[in-house]
VMD Tcl script that builds the backbone (N, CA, C; Angstrom):
set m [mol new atoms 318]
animate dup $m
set s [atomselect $m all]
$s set {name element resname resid chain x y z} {
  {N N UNK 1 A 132.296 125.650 71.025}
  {CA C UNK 1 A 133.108 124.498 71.323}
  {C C UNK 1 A 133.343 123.742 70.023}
  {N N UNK 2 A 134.516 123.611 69.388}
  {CA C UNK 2 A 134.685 122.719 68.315}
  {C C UNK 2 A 134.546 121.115 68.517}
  {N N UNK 3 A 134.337 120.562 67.386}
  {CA C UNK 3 A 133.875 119.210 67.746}
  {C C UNK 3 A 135.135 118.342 67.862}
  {N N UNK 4 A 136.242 118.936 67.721}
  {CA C UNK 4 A 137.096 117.799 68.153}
  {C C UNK 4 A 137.400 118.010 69.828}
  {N N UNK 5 A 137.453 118.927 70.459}
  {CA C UNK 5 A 137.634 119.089 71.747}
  {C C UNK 5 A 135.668 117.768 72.401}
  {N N UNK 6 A 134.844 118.106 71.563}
  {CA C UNK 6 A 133.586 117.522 72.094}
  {C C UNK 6 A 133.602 115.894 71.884}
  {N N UNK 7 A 134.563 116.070 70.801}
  {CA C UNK 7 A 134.409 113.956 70.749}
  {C C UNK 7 A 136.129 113.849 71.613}
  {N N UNK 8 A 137.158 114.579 72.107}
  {CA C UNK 8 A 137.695 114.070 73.500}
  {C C UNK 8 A 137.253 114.129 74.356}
  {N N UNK 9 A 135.977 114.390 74.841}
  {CA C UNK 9 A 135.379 114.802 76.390}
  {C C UNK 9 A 134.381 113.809 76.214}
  {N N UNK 10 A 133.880 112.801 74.986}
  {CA C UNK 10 A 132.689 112.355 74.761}
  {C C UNK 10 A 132.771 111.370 75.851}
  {N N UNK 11 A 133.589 110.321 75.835}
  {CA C UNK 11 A 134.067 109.309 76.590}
  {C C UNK 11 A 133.614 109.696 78.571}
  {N N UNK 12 A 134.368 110.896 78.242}
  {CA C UNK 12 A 134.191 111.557 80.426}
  {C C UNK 12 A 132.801 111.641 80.176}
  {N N UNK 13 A 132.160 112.069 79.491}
  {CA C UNK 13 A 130.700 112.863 79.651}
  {C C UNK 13 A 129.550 111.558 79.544}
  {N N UNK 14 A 129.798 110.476 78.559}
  {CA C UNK 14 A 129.978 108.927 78.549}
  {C C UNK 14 A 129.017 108.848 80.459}
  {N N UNK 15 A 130.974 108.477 80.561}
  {CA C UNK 15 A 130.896 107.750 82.139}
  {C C UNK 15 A 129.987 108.617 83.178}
  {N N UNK 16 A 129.868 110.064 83.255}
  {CA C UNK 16 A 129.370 111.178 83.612}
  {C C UNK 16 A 127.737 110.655 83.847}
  {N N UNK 17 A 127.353 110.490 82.702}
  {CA C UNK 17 A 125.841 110.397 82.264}
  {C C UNK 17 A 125.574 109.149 82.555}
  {N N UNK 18 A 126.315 108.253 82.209}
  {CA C UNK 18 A 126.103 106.868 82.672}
  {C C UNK 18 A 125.931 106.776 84.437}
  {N N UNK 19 A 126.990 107.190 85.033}
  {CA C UNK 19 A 126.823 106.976 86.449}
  {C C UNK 19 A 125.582 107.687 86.867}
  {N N UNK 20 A 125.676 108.839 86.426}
  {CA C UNK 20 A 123.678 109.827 87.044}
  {C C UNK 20 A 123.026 109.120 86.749}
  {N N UNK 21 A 122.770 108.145 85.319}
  {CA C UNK 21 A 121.743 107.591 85.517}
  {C C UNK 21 A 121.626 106.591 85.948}
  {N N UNK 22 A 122.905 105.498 86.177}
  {CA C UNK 22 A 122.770 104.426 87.567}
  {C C UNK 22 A 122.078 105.140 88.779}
  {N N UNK 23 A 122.173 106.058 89.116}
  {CA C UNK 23 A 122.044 106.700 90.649}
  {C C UNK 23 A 120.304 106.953 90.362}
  {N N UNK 24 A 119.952 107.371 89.459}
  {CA C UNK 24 A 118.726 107.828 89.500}
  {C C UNK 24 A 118.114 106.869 89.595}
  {N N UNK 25 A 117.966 105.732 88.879}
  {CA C UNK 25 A 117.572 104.699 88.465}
  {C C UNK 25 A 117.693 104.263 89.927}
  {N N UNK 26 A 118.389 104.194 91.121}
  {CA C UNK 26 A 118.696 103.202 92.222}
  {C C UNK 26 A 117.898 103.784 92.833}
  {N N UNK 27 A 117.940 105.354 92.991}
  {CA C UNK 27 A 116.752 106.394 93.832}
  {C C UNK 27 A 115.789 105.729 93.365}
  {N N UNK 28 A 115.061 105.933 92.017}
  {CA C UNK 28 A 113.452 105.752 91.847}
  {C C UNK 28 A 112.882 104.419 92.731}
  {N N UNK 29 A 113.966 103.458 92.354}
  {CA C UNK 29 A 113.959 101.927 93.172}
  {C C UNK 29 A 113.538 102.193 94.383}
  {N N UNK 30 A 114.879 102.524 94.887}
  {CA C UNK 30 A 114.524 102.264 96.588}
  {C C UNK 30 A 112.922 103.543 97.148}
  {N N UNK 31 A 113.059 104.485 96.419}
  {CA C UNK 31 A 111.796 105.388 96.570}
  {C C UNK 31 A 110.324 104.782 96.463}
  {N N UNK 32 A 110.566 103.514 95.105}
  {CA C UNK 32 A 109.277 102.686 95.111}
  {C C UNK 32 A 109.290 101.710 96.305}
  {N N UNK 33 A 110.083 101.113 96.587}
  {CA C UNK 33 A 110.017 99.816 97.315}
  {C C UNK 33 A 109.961 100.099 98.695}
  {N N UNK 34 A 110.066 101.293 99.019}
  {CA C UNK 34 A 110.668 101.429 100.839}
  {C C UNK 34 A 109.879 102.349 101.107}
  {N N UNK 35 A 109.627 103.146 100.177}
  {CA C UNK 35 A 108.437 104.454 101.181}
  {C C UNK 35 A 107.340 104.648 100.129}
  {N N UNK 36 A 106.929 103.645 98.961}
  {CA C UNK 36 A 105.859 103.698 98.126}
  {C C UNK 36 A 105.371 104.783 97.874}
  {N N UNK 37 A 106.386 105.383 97.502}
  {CA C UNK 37 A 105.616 107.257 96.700}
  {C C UNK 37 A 105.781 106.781 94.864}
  {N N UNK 38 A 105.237 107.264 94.294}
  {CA C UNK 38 A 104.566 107.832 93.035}
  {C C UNK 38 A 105.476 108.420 92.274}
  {N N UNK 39 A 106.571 107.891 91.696}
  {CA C UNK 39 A 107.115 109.171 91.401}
  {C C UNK 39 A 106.734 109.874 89.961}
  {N N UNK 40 A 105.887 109.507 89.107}
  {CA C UNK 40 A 105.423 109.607 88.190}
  {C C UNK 40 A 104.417 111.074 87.854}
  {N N UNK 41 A 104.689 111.542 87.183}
  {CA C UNK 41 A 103.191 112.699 86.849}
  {C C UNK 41 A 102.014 112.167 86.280}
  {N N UNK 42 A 101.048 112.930 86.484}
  {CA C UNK 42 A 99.600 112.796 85.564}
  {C C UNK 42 A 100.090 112.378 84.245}
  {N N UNK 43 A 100.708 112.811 83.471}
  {CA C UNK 43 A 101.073 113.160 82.243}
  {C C UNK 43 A 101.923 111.100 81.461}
  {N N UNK 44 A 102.446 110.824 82.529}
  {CA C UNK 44 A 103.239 110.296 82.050}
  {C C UNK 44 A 101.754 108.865 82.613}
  {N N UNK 45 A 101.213 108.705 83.574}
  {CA C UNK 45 A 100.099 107.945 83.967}
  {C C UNK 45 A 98.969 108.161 82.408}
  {N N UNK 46 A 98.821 108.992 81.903}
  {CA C UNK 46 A 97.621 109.194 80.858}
  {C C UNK 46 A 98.587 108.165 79.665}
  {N N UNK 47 A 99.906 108.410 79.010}
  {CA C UNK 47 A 100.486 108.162 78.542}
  {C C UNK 47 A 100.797 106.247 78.877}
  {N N UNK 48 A 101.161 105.783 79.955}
  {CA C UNK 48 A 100.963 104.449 80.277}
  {C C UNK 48 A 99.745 103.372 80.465}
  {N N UNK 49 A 98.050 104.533 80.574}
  {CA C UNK 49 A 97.066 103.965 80.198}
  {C C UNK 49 A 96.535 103.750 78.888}
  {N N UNK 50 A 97.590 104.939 77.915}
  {CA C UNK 50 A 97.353 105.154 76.785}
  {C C UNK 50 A 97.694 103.259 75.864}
  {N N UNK 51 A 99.124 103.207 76.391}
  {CA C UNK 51 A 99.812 101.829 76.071}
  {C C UNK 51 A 98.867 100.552 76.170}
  {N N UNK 52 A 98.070 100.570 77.673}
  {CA C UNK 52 A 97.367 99.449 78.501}
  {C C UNK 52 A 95.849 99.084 77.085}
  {N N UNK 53 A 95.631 100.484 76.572}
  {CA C UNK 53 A 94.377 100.841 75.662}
  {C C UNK 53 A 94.222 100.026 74.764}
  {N N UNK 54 A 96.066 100.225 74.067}
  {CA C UNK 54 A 96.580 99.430 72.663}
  {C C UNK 54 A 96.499 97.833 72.754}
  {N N UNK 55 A 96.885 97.984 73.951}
  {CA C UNK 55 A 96.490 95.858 74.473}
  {C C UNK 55 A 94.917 95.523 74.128}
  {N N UNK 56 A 94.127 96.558 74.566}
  {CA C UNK 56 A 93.027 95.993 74.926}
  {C C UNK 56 A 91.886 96.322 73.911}
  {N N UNK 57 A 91.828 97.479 73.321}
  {CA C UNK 57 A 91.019 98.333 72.637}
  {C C UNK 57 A 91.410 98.650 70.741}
  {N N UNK 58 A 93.073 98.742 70.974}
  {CA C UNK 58 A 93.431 98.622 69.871}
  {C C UNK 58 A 94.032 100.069 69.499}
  {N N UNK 59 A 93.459 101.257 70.411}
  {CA C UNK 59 A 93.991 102.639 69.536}
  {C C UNK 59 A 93.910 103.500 71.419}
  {N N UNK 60 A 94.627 103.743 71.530}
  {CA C UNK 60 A 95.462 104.802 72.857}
  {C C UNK 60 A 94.275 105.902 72.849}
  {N N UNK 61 A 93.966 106.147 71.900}
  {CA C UNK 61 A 92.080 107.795 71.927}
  {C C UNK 61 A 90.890 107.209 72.953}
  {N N UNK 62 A 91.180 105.372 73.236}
  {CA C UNK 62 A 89.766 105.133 73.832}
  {C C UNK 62 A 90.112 105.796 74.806}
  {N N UNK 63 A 90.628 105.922 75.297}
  {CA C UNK 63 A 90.840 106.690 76.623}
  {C C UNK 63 A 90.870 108.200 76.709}
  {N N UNK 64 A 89.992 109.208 77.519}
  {CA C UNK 64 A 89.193 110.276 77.237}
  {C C UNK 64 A 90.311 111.230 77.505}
  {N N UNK 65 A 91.274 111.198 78.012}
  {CA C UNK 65 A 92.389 111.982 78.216}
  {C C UNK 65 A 93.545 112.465 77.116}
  {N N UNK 66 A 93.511 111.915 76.631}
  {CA C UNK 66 A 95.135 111.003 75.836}
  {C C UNK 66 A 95.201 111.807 74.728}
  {N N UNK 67 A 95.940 112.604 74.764}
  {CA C UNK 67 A 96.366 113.349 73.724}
  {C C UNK 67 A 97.847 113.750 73.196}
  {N N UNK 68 A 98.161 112.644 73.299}
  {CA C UNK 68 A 99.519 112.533 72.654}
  {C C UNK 68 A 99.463 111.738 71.516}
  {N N UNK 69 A 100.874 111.809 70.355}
  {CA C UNK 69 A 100.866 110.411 69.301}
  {C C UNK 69 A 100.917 109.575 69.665}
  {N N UNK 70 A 100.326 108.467 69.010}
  {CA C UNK 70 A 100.392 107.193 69.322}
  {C C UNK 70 A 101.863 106.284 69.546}
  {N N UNK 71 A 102.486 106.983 68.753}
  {CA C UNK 71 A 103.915 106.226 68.879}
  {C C UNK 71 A 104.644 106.777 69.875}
  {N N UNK 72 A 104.098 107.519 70.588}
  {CA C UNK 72 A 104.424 107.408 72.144}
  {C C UNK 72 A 103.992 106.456 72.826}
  {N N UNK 73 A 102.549 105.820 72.791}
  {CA C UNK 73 A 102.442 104.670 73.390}
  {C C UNK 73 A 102.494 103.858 73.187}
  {N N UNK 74 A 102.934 103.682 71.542}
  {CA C UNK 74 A 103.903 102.277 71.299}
  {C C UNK 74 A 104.915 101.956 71.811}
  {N N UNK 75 A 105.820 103.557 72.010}
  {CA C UNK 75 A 107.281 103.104 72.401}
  {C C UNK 75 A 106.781 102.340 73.796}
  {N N UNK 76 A 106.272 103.257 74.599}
  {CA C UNK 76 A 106.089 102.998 76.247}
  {C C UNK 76 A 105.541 101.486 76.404}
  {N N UNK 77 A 104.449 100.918 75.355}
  {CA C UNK 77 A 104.077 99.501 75.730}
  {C C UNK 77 A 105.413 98.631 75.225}
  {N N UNK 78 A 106.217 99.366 74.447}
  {CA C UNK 78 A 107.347 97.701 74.359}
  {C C UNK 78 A 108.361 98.029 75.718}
  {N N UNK 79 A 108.565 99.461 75.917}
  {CA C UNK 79 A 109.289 99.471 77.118}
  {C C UNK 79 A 108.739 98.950 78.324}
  {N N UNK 80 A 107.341 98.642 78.820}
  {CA C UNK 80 A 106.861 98.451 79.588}
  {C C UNK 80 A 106.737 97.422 80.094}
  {N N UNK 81 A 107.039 96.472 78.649}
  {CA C UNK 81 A 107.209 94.967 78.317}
  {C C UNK 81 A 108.508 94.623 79.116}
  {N N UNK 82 A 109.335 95.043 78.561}
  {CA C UNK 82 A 110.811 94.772 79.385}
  {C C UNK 82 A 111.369 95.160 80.121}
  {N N UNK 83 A 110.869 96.146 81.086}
  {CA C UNK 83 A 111.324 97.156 81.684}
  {C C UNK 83 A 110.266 97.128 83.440}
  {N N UNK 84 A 109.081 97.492 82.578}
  {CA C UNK 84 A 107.723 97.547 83.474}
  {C C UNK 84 A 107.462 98.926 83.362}
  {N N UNK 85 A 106.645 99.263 84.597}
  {CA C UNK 85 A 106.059 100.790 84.526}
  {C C UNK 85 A 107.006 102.125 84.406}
  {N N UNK 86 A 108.359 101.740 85.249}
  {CA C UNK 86 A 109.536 102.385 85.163}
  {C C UNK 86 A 110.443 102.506 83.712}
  {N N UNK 87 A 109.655 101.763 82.809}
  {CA C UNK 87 A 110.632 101.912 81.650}
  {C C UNK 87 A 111.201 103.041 80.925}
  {N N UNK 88 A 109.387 103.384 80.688}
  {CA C UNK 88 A 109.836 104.804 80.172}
  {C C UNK 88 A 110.145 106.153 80.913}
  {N N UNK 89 A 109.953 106.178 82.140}
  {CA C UNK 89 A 110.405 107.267 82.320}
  {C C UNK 89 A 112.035 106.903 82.763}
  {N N UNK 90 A 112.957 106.204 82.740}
  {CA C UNK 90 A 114.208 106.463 82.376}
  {C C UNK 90 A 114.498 106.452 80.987}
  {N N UNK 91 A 114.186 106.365 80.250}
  {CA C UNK 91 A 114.255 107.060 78.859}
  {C C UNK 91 A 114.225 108.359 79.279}
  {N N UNK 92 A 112.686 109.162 79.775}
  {CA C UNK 92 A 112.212 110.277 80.081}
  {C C UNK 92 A 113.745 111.085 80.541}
  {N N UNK 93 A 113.688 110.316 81.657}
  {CA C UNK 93 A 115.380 111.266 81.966}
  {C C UNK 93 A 116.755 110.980 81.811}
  {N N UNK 94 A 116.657 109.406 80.692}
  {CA C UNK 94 A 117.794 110.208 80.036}
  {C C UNK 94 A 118.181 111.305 78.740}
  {N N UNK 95 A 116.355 111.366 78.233}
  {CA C UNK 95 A 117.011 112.322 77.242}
  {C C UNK 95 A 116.461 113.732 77.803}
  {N N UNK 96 A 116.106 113.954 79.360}
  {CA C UNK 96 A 116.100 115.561 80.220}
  {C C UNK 96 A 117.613 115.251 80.450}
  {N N UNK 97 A 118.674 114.695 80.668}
  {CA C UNK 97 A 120.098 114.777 80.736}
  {C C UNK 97 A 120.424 115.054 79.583}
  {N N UNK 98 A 119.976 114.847 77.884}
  {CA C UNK 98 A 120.654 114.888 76.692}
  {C C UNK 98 A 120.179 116.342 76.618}
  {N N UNK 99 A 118.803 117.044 76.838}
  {CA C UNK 99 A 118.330 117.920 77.289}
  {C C UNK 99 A 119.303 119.296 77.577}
  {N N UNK 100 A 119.594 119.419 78.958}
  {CA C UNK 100 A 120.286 119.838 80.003}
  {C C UNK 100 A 121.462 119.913 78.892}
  {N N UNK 101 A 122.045 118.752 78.629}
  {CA C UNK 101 A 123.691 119.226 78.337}
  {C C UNK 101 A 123.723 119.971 77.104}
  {N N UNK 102 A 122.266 119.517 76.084}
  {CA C UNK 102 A 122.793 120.761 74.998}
  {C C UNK 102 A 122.007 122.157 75.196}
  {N N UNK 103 A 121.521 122.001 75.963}
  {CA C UNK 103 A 121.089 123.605 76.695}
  {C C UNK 103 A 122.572 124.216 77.238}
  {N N UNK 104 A 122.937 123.448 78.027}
  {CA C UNK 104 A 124.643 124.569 78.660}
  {C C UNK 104 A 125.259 124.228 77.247}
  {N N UNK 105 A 125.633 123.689 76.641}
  {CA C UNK 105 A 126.012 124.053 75.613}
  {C C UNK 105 A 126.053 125.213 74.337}
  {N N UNK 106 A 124.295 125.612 74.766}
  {CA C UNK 106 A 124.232 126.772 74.025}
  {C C UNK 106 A 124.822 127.857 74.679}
}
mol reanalyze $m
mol bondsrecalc $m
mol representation Tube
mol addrep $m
């Protein structure tokens, strides 16, 4: 695909990605608030206690699990700040959508 055909489609693909992730974002909502399921993995829970660590402890390792970089749970405690527990995982899926599209792309 040449890149001038990819920056005329940028705009559709834009609105495309934008609306999925309004929709997802409204699912996770009403999924928390109305039938209180979890939608979260282990993975991403080790990672948000990792953040809670940095408040309290100072370094994301006190915690016996946690084996990710730390500037993963930097990002997640400022998102968490403005966002709440849901912050980061819409990050999470919007870049499994940035993901996805340059996979069909290949």
């Amino acid at each position: 695909m040449k890149l001038e055909t990819l920056m005329n489609k940028l705009p559709y693909l834009a609105i495309i990605i934008i609306s999925i992730l309004f929709k997802v974002i409204f699912f996770t909502l009403q999924r928390k608030l109305f039938f209180k399921e979890n939608l979260y993995d282990l993975d991403y829970r080790v990672v948000l206690e990792g953040a809670d660590y940095i408040t309290t402890h100072g370094t994301p390792y006190e915690r016996h699990t946690y084996r990710y970089t730390p500037l993963l749970a930097w990002l997640i405690l400022g998102l968490k700040k403005f966002f709440g527990n849901y912050g980061g995982i819409y990050v999470y899926m919007f870049i499994d959508f940035i993901n996805g599209y340059l996979i069909y792309l290949i």
